[in-house]
N, C-alpha and C positions, 0 to 999 in steps of 0.2 A: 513289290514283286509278287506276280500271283503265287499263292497255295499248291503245292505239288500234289501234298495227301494230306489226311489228318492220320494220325493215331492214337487209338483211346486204352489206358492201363489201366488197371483196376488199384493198381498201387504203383505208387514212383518216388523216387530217392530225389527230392525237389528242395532246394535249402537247408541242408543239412538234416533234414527228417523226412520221415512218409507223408506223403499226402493221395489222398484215395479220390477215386473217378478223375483222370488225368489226361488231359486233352493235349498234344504234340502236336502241332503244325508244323508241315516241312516245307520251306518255300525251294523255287525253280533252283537255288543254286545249295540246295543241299543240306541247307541251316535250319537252325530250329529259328521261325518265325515268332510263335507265340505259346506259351507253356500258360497251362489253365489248370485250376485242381476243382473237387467237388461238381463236376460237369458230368452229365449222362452223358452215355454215349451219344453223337448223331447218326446219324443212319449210314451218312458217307464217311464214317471212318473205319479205319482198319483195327480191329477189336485184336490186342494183344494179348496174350494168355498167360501173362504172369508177369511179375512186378518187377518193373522196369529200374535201373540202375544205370549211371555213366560210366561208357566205359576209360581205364587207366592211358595216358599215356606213357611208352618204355622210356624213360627219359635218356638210360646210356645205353647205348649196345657197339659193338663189335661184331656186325653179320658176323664176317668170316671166318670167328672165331669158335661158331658152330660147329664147322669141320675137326676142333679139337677136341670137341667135348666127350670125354671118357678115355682118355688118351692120353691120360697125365698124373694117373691116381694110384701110382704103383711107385715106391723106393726101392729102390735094388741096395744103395749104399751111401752114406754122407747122409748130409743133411737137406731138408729139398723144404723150400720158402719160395715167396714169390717170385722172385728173384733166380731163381733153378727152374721153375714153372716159363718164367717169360723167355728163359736161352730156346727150352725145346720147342714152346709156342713160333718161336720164328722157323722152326722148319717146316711149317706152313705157310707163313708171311713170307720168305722166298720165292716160294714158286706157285702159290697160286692163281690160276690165270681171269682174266674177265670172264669165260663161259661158265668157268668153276663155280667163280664168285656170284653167278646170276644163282646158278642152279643150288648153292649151297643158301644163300637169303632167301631165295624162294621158299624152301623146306623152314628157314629158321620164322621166315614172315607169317605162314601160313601158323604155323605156331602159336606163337605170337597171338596173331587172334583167336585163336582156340585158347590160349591163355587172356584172354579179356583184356589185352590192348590193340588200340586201334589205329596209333598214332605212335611211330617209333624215331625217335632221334638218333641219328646213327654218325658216331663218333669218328670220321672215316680221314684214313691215314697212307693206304696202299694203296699211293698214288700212282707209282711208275710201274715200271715194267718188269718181271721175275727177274733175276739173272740170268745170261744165255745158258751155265751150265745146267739151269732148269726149265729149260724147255722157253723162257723168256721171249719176246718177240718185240722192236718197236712198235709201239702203238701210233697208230694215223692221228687221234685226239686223244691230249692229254688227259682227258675225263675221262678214257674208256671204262676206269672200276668205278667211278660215279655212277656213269651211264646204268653199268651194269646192277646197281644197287635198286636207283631208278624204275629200271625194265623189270628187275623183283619185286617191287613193292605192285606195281602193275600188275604183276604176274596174278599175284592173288588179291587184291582193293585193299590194302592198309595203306595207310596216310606216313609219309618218310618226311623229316626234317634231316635234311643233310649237314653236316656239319666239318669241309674241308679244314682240316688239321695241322698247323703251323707247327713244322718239327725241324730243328737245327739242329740240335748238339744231341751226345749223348748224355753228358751231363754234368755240374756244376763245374764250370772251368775248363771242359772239354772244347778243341777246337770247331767240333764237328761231329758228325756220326759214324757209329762205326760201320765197318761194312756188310755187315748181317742187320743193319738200318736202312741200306741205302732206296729202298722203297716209301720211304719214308718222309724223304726230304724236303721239304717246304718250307721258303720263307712266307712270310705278311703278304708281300703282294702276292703271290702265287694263289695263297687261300682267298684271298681275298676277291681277285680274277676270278676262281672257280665256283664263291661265293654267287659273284654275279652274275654267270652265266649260266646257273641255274635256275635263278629267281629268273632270267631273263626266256629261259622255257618256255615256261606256261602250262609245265607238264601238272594234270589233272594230280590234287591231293599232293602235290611234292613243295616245300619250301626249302629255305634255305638258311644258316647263318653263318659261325664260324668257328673254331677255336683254337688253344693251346694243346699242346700233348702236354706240359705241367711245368713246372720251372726249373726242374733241370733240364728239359729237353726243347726250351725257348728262355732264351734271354732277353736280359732287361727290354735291350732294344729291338727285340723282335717284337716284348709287350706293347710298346709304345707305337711302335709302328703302324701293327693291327687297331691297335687305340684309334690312334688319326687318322689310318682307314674308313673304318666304321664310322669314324663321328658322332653323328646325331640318330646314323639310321637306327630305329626302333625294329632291332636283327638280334637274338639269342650268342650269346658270346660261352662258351664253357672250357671248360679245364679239368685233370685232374688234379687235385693236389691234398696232400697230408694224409697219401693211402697208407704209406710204410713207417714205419718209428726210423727206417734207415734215410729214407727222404728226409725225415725232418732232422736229423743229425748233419748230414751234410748240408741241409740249406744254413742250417746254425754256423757251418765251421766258414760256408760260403761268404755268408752276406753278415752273418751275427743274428739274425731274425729267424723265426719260425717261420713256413712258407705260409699262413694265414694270416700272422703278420704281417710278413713282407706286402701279400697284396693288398691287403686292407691299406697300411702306410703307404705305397705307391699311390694311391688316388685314383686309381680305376675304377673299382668296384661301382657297380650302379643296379636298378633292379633288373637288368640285362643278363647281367652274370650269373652261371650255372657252377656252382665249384660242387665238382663230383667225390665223391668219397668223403672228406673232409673229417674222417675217422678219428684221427690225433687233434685235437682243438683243446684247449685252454681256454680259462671263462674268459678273460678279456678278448679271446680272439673270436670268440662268440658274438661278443657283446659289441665289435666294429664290424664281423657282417652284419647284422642286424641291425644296424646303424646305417649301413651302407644300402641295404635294398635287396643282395645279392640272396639267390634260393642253394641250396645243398640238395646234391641226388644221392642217395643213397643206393647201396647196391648190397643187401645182404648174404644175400644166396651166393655170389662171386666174394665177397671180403667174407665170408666164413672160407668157402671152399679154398682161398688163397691164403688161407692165416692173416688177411691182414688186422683183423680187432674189430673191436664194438665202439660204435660215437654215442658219444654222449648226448641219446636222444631226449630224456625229458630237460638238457642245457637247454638245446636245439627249440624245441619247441616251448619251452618257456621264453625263449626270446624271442619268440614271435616272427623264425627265419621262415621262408617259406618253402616247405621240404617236399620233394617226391622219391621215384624208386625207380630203378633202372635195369635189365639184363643184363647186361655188360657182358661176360662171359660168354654168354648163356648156357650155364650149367642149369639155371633155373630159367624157365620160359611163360610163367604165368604172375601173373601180380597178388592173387592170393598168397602162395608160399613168399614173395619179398615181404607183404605187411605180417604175417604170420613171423617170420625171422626176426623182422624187426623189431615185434614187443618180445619172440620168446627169447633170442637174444638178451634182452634190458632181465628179462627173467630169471634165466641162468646166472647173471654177474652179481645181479644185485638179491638174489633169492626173495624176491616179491613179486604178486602180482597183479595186473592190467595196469601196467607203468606208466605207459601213455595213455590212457583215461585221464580226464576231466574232471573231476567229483562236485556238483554243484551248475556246471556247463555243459559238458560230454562225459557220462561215469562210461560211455562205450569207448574199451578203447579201440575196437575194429572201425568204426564210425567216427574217432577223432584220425584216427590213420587215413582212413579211406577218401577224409574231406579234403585232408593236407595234400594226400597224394593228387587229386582233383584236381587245386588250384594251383599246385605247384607245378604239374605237368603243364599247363595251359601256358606256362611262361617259359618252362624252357625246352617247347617246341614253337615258341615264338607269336604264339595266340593269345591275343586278347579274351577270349573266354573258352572255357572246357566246360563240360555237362549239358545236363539240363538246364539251360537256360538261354532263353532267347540272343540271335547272335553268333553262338559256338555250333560249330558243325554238328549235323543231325545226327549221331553217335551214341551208341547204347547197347547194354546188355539187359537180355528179359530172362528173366530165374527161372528156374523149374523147381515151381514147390515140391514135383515130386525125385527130385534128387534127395540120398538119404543125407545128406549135409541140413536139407535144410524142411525135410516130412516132420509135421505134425507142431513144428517150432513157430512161437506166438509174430506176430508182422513186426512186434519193435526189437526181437532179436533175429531177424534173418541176416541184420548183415555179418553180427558175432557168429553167424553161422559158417556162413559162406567164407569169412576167414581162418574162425577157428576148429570148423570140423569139417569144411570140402578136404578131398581127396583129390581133386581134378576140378574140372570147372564145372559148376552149377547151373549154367546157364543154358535155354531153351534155341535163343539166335542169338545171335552178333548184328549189330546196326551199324553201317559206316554212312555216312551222308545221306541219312535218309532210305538207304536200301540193304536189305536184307545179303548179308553174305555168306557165304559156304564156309565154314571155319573149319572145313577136314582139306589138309593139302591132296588138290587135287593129284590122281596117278601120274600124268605125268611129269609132275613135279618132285614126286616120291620118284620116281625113275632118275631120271636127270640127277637129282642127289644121291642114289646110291652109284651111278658113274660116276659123279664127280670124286666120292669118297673113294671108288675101287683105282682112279687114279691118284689121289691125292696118296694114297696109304695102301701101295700093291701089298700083296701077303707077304712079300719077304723084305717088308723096309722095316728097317729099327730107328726110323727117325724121331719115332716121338719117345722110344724110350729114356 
């Protein structure tokens, strides 16, 4: 395929180190063709102005869940855990409509890449239609909040891995869901359908796979179903599961098994699977992902803000799982503050520090983070490669040495920089496939998201209290 552009860096995050005079070729469909290092410039390339890096993909997100962010951080009385977080969280999941939902991901997408991801997997679940008592309407197509996701990710050039949601029960034992769920409900085929009528698109930068809401909220044979679904097809499968110490008490009383157990022992797991959170783990359940292939997202900026705990990251990456990081929430919207949580997390518990450093391979630990998060993103948005490297879409962050994160700091610590003393993002543009993006939401996207909010939350609703 012909050569689109070249691009020449003077520095690039290439193989897990810098390499200097850095030649980028973009071919016609948006991919890096061919990564070259120690190359003068040539005349016909486009001369970048500072040292180029891949950028993250979000591995979990919840668009809609924008709409609640700062809406939830106040106790009036009792006690408030995840679990008092997700009742009020649904007074959003009720009634928010397809327009809401475009204008509300738009604002969070645009984000998103101004936080240095380019590529977001979006964990989607609010399937049907609000309730009539909230303004709810039949939809013509069962995908309209799909759609709507879609037309967001459009709205501003980030790259969406959609991911329809198989949700049945509310939870271990339960028939069904309850009715502040019923947006929610999806067997195996359903997601599975929705699975393939998106790949079946062809919508620019959108793929597709599938997954679980977690195993209380899918059963055995809802797993199994989706299993024989999917088959062979090489499609990203994810789940939550082992967010709460209350999850895994109940999967105990359930089945006898810990829920990392339990899926490791079922025989699913492959290097398809995405198990998000994965917070509560014990060695041996470590020790049968990692056997198994399956990667863990991690989400710390939402499992701090929710109390749910700290994983046992240097378990994790001694076993060689393959880990990224995800919004989920999106209380946090930038992938600097998730790897930044994630070592100062492991800091706080264990009062030592650069935990996840390498000593001997990687002593950086921003730099063993940042690589994991690389390769691990490329798998569970469903891509055969991420970064720099021939192959993975033409995708990239260019630094600004003159951001004070990272002024006057030597080239082998910019990226300890850029995680351990950015304030915001350090970076000059944003690169999706080859082409430069605007990573400030455009006005009228900022518009559209403060109607949607002045609907969602009029001055006089006490809903999210």
């Amino acid at each position: 395929m012909p050569a689109l552009k070249k691009l020449h860096a003077p520095l690039a995050w290439v193989d897990g180190r810098w390499q200097r005079d850095v030649l980028l070729t973009v071919d016609a469909a948006g991919h890096w063709a061919e990564i070259a290092v120690n190359l003068p410039r040539p005349e016909d390339a486009e001369a970048l102005a500072g040292p180029v890096i891949p950028s993250l993909v979000d591995a979990h997100s919840h668009a809609f869940q924008r709409a609640f962010v700062g809406l939830a951080e106040r106790r009036d009385a009792g006690q408030d855990d995840f679990w008092s977080w997700r009742d009020r969280m649904y007074a959003l999941a009720l009634r928010i409509s397809p327009e809401q939902l475009r204008a509300v991901a738009s604002q969070l997408y645009a984000e998103l890449l101004r936080g240095g991801y380019t590529q977001v997997c979006e964990f989607h679940y609010l399937h049907h239609p609000a309730d009539p008592a909230h303004g709810g309407q039949a939809f013509d197509d069962e995908l309209a909040m799909a759609w709507a996701l879609a037309e967001a990710a459009e709205d501003v050039g980030i790259g969406l891995t959609l991911l329809p949601v198989v949700y049945t029960r509310s939870g271990f034992g339960a028939a069904g869901l309850r009715p502040d769920q019923h947006r929610f409900a999806a067997d195996a085929d359903w997601a599975w359908r929705a699975c393939q009528r998106v790949l079946a698109a062809g919508l620019p930068r959108v793929t597709a796979g599938v997954a679980l809401h977690s195993l209380r909220g899918a059963s055995p044979a809802d797993i199994a179903r989706l299993h024989d679904l999917v088959g062979g097809a090489d499609l990203p499968i994810h789940i939550h599961v082992a967010e709460q110490t209350a999850e895994v008490a109940d999967c105990l009383a359930a089945t006898g098994k810990r829920p990392l157990q339990w899926l490791a022992e079922a025989g699913h797991l492959d290097p398809r699977w995405q198990l998000v959170h994965a917070t509560h783990a014990e060695s041996g359940e470590i020790e049968a992902v990692a056997r198994s292939g399956a990667g863990i997202v991690i989400c710390p900026g939402t499992e701090a803000n929710l109390g749910d705990g700290l994983a046992d990251l240097p378990a994790w990456l001694a076993a060689g799982v393959p880990l990224t990081v995800g919004s989920d929430s999106q209380v946090t919207r930038g992938w600097v503050e998730e790897l930044r949580w994630l070592e100062y997390g492991q800091r706080l518990a264990r009062r030592q520090r650069n935990v996840a450093s390498a000593p001997g391979s990687q002593p950086s630990s921003a730099a063993r983070l940042f690589d994991a998060a690389v390769a691990g993103g490329a798998r569970a948005a469903g891509f055969a490669a991420w970064g720099l490297t021939p192959g993975a879409r033409a995708d990239a962050l260019v630094l600004n040495r003159e951001a004070d994160a990272l002024r006057g700091l030597p080239d082998e610590a910019l990226l300890d920089g850029v995680v351990f003393g950015s304030n915001g993002s350090p970076w000059q543009s944003v690169w999706v496939a080859g082409r430069a993006r605007p990573w400030r939401a455009p006005q009228r996207v900022g518009d559209a998201f403060d109607a949607a909010m002045r609907q969602l939350w009029p001055a006089d609703s006490s809903a999210a209290g």
